[in-house]
C-alpha positions in Angstrom: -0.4 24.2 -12.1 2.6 22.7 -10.5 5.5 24.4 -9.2 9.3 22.5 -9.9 12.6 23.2 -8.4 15.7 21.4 -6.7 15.1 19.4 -3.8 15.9 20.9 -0.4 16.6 17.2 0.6 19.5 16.6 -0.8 22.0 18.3 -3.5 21.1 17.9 -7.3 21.8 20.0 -10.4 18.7 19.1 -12.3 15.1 20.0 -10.6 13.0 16.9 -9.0 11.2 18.5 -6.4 7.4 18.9 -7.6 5.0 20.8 -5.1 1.0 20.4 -6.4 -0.7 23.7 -4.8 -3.6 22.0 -5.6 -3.2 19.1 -4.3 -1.5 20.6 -0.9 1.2 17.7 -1.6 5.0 17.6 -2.6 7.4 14.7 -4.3 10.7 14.5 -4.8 11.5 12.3 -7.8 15.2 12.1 -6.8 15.4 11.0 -3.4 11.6 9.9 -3.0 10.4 12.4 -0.1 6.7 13.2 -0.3 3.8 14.7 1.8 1.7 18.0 2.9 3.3 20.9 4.1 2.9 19.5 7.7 5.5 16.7 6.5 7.7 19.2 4.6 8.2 21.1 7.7 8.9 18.3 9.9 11.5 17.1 7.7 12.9 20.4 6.8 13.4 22.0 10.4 13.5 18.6 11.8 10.2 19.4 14.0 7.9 16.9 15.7 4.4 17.0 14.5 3.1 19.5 17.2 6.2 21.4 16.9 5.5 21.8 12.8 1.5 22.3 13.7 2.5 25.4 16.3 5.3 26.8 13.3 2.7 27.0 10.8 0.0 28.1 12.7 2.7 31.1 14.1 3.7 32.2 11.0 0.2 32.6 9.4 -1.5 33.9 12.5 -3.3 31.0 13.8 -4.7 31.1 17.3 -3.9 27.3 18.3 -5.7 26.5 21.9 -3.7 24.2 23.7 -5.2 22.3 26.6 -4.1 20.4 29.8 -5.4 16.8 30.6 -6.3 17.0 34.4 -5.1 14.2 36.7 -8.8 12.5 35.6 -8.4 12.5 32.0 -4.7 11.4 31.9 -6.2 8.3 34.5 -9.4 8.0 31.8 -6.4 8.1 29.0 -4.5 5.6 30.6 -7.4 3.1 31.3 -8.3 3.6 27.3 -4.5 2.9 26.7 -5.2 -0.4 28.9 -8.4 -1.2 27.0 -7.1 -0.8 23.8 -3.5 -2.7 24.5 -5.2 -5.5 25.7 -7.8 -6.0 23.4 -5.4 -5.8 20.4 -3.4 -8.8 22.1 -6.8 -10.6 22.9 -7.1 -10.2 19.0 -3.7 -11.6 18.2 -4.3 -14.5 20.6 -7.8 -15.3 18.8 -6.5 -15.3 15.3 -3.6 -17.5 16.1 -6.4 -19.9 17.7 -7.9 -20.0 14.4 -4.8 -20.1 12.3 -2.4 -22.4 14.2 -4.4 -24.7 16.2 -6.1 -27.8 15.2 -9.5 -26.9 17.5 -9.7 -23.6 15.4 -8.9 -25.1 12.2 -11.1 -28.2 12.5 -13.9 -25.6 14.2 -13.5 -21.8 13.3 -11.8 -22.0 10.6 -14.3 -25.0 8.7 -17.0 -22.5 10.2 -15.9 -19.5 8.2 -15.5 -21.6 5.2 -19.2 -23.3 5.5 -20.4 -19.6 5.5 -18.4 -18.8 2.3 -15.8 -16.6 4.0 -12.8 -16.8 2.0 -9.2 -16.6 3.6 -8.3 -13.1 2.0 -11.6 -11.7 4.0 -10.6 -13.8 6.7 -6.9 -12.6 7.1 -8.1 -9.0 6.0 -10.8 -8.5 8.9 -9.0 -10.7 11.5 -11.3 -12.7 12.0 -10.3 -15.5 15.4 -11.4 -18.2 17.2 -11.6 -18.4 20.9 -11.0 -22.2 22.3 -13.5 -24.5 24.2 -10.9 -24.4 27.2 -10.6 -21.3 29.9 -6.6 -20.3 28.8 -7.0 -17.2 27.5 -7.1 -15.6 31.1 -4.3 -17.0 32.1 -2.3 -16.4 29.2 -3.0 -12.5 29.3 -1.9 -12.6 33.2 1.0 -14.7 32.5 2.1 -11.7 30.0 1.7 -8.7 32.5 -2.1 -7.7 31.5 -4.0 -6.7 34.7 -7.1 -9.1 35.7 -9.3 -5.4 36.4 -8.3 -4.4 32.6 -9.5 -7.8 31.1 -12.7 -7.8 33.2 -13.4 -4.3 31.8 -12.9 -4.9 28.5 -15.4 -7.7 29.0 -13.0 -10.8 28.3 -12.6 -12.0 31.5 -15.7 -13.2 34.1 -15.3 -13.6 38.0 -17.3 -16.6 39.7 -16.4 -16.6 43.5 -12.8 -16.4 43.3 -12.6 -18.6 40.1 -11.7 -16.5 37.2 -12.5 -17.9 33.6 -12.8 -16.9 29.8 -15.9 -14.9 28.4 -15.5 -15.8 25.0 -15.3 -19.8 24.8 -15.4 -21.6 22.2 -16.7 -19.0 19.7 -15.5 -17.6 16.6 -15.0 -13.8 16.9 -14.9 -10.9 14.6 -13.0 -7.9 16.1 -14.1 -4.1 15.5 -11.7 -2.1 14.2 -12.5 1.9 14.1 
């Protein structure tokens, strides 16, 4: 079921290259490469991932439809980029507030325990903790992160000129897709 030969890796005398047709996978027990055929070919012709994906689909006769991002969805790509950079450091910034400080350990953290989550399902989901005082605004402008983006992600309100923290004083549980 399996096919075995020498490794086109590296030089060996006895075969340790195992491809599983099967499976659609490959291993090399000598030098510890593995992966589908879209991984042998990038290592093996020292391709990039589209460059593999139009190789293959060339040599077996593949239409492959490429398409150009207009000036509006590299802008709607970029915004997303913003959304999601930003809420990935609001995310760090809430589970160090739960993990390091003595507001989200006396509060967040005694919170999660009262409700029997236990730290492995704590660490695992990253769960945080958001503190009773406005800083996590100005933290994220003091870093570089655009007041627009973090009013768009929804972690930042506006009140006159005032700007000030959504999320206060909360514990939070981030979605992760």
């Amino acid at each position: 079921t399996n096919y075995k030969g020498n490794c086109p890796f590296h030089n060996e005398k006895s075969p340790s290259f195992v491809v599983s047709p099967s499976k659609g996978i490959y291993k090399c027990f000598g030098c510890g490469k593995a992966g589908n055929a879209i991984t042998f070919v990038m290592e093996h012709e020292s391709f990039s991932y589209v460059e593999a994906l139009k190789y293959l689909a060339k040599k077996y006769n593949i239409e492959v439809e490429e398409t150009v991002q207009s000036d509006e969805q590299r802008i709607q790509q970029s915004e997303n980029d913003s959304l999601y950079i930003v809420n990935e450091f609001a995310k760090n910034t809430f589970v160090h507030n739960l993990l390091e400080t003595d507001e989200g350990k006396s509060i967040g953290l005694s919170y999660f325990r009262e409700r029997g989550f236990s730290d492995e399902i704590i660490e695992k989901f990253q769960l945080g903790y958001t503190t009773e005082a406005s800083t996590f605004t100005g933290l994220a402008l003091s870093k570089g992160y655009k007041l627009d983006i973090l009013k768009s992600a929804g972690l930042t309100s506006r009140k006159d000129d005032s700007k000030y923290d959504f999320f206060r004083g909360r514990v939070m549980f981030p979605i992760h897709s």
